[in-house]
Phi, psi and omega in degrees: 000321199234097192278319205272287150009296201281319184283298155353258213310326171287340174270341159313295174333297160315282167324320180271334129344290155312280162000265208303331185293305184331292163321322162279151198262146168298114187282146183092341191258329220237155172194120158302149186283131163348077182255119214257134186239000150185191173240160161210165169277141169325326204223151192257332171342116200209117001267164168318111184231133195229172175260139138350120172047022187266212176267150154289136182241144212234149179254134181256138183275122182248169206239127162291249026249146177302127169062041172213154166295303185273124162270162205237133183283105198258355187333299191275339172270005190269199173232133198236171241191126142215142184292342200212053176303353173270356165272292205225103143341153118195165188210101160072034185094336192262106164262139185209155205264090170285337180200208179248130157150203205258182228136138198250147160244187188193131192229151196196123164228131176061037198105305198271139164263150198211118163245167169179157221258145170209114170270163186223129171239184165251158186263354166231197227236290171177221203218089199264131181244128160233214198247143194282351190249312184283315221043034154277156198284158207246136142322151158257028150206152198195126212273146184215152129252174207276121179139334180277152178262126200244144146242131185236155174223142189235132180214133218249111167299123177228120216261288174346303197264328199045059187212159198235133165241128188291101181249046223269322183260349158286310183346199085229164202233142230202132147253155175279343242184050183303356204251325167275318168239130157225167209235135163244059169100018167127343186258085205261121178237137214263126181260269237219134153320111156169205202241167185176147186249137159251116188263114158273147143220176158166126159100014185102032198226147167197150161224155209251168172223101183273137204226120153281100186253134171232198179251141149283356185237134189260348172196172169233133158284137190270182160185092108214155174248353161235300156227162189227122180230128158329191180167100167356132171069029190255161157297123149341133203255160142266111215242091215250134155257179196205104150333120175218116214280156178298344147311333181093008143306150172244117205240121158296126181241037209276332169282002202242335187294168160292104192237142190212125227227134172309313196225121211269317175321307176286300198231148163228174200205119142202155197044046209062344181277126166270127209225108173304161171208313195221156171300120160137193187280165148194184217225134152241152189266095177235140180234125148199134158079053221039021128287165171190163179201165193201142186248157164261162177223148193232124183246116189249194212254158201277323147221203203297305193207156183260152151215179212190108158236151356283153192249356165281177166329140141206167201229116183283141184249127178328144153065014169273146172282212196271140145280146189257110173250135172235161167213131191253118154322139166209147159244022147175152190342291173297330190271109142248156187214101187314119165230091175251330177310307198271346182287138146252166232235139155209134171240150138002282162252094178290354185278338168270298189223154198246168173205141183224061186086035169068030147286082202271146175223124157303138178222319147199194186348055216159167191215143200206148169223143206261125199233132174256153147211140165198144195057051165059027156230158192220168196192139206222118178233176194271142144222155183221113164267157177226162190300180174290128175265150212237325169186155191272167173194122165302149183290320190252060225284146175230125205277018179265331187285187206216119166352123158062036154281106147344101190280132152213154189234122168274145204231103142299150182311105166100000176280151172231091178246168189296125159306137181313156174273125204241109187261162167206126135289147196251200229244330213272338186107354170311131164278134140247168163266139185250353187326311202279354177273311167309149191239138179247128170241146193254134114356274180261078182304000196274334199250350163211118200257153151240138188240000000 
C-alpha cells in the first residue's frame, strides 16, 4: 500500500547495520600494542671486540612479550648509547672501532636497559715505511733534494703473525706542505726548498716523516749573462746554462732547465735556443732545480725609420681604379729603400677595401686602414670609400637664392673662411657628406685663392 515508505525503511535498516559492523574491531586488522616483559641480546658473547676502521658488528636485541613464545627483534627500535664513543661507535646496533679502547654500550627499550662492554683494537701492531729500491726502512726525519726520486712503500706489521703486509696502496698519504713535496701511494715529488710532513695512516695506525727539501745548487749562471741582441729577421741566438753546486763546481744543465720567456709575442726560447720573433724586450728565464738567472733579450728594428705615402686620409670612390701606396725604409735622411713589394699589406676592413704590394682596390662602402709592415716596423694610413654619386647639392640650401643662382660668400681682404659643405646623393638615393671629395677652383687666384 505505502511502496516507497516500506523501501525507506529497509534501506535505514541497512545503513544502521553497516554502521554498527564498521564499529567491531576485525580480526587480523586491529592488534592491542605489544606488552613487554623484558630484553635481552641475541648473543651472550661478552666482551665484544671490534678493529679500528675495521667492519662493523652488529648487536641484536630481542623483545619478551606476555603470553607469547616467540621473541620480536626490537633492534632498530631501541635506543643505544656508547660511554667511549671516540673507541666505539654504535648506530642501531651496529658497533664499529673509531680508536683503540673499551666502551660500554647501552641499549633501553621499554623500560628495560640491556649494557655490554666492546673492545676496540688496531688490527695491526704499526706502520713501517720503507724505500722502494733498497727496502730499508725510512728515518723519521729525512733530508732530500729537489731532483731526487723518492718512492716509499708503507707496511703494516702484525707481531702475532709475524708478517709485514704491504699496504702502500690502501693507505693514506698526506703532505703538510703541498707547495714543497707532494706524495701520491708513495710517490713523493719534490717542488720547492722548505720543509713537510709526510703522514700514513691506515686501519687507525699512522706514522708522520719530517722531510727537508733542500737545492742542490746555490746559483745558476747564464751565457751571455746579460743582454742578448737581435736585429729583425736575425738567426736564433744560444744561451747556455751552468749549475754551480756549493763546492763551486760546475754542471751545463742548459737541456735539462726550465727556460721561460716574459713576452712570448717578442722572443721564444727552448732549451736555450732564443728565437727573435718581434721588435722589442723581453726578460728570459732559466729554472732547474730551484735555481734560476734571467737575461733581457733585446730585438731591434733592422732600420731606423718607415714612411708610407700618401700618409693622409684618403678617399676613394666605388669603380676607381687602385691607389698606389708606396713605403719606404730608411737609415738616414738621403739613404731610402722603397719595399713596397717586400712589405706586407693588411687591411682592416676587407669589405671595403684590399690591398696588394700597396695596391689598394675599392670593393664597397666603408673605411678601413691599411698597414705596411716590414722588419719590424709598420706604417698606416685611413681610406675611406664611397659609393657612386649621382649628383652634388649644398648641404646647407640658401633659401634666398633662385634656380640656377650663383652661390655667393663674402669675404674680407686677408679672411679665411671654411668652404661650404658640399652632399651626394648616391645611386641608392642616400645623402652623405662628400665635402672632402670635392676639388674647389678659384676663377680668379689673384683675388681668391682655394687651399
Amino acid at each position: 500500500m505505502y511502496p516507497s515508505r516500506k523501501k525507506s525503511t529497509w534501506l535505514s535498516i541497512a545503513l544502521v547495520c553497516t554502521l554498527l559492523f564498521g564499529m567491531l574491531p576485525i580480526q587480523g586488522i586491529v592488534h592491542a600494542e605489544d606488552s613487554f616483559t623484558g630484553i635481552a641480546f641475541e648473543s651472550d658473547v661478552s666482551p665484544v671486540h671490534v678493529t679500528v676502521e675495521g667492519s662493523s658488528v652488529q648487536l641484536k636485541v630481542l623483545g619478551t612479550i606476555s603470553g607469547k613464545t616467540d621473541k620480536k627483534d626490537v633492534t632498530s627500535l631501541a635506543t643505544w648509547t656508547s660511554s667511549n664513543p671516540s673507541a666505539v661507535k654504535v648506530d642501531a646496533g651496529w658497533v664499529s672501532g673509531a680508536g683503540k679502547g673499551t666502551s660500554e654500550i647501552t641499549v633501553k627499550y621499554q623500560g628495560y636497559t640491556l649494557k655490554k662492554t666492546v673492545v676496540s683494537e688496531y688490527l695491526y701492531d704499526k706502520i713501517v715505511v720503507r724505500t722502494g729500491d733498497t727496502d730499508q726502512e725510512v728515518a723519521t726525519e729525512v733530508k732530500a733534494n729537489l731532483g731526487d726520486k723518492l718512492a716509499w712503500k708503507a707496511f703494516a706489521l702484525d707481531k702475532s703473525t709475524n708478517t709485514n703486509n704491504d699496504v702502500t696502496a690502501e693507505a693514506s698519504w698526506t703532505s703538510s706542505n703541498t707547495d714543497v713535496a707532494d706524495v701520491n701511494k708513495g710517490v713523493i715529488t719534490l717542488k720547492s726548498k722548505g720543509k713537510t710532513d709526510i703522514t700514513i695512516k691506515h686501519k687507525g695506525l699512522s706514522t708522520k716523516i719530517e722531510m727537508k727539501v733542500e737545492q742542490p745548487y746555490d746559483k745558476l749562471e747564464l751565457s751571455p749573462d746579460k743582454l742578448v741582441e737581435f736585429e729583425y729577421g736575425a738567426a736564433s741566438k744560444t744561451v747556455t746554462a751552468k749549475a754551480k753546486t756549493a763546492d763551486g763546481k760546475l754542471e751545463d744543465v742548459t737541456g735539462k732547465a726550465d727556460w721561460t720567456t716574459s713576452d712570448a709575442n717578442i722572443v721564444e726560447v727552448k732549451n736555450g735556443e732564443v728565437k727573435p720573433i718581434n721588435v722589442g724586450s723581453a726578460t728570459v728565464t732559466a729554472n732547474y732545480l730551484g735555481a734560476s738567472q734571467s737575461i733581457t733579450v733585446v730585438v731591434r728594428a733592422s732600420y731606423q725609420a718607415m714612411r708610407i705615402t700618401p700618409d693622409q686620409k684618403q678617399h676613394m670612390m666605388l669603380g676607381d681604379g687602385p691607389l698606389q701606396v708606396q713605403t719606404f725604409v730608411l737609415n738616414s735622411a738621403d739613404n731610402q729603400q722603397d719595399v713596397s713589394d717586400l712589405a706586407e699589406w693588411t687591411s682592416s676592413n676587407l669589405m671595403a677595401v684590399t690591398v696588394e704590394r700597396g695596391k689598394v682596390y675599392a670593393k664597397s662602402e666603408g673605411t678601413a686602414t691599411v698597414t705596411a709592415s716590414y722588419k719590424g716596423l709598420t706604417k698606416s694610413v685611413e681610406i675611406t670609400v664611397y659609393p657612386t654619386i649621382e649628383k652634388l647639392k649644398w648641404t646647407e640650401e640658401d633659401k634666398n637664392a633662385k634656380p640656377g643662382d650663383v652661390r655667393k660668400q663674402e669675404l674680407i681682404l686677408e679672411d679665411v673662411k671654411p668652404l661650404p659643405k658640399i652632399s651626394g646623393v648616391s645611386l641608392s638615393g642616400n645623402t652623405l657628406d662628400v665635402s672632402e671629395l670635392v676639388q674647389w677652383t678659384s676663377s680668379n687666384e689673384s683675388v681668391v685663392s682655394v687651399k
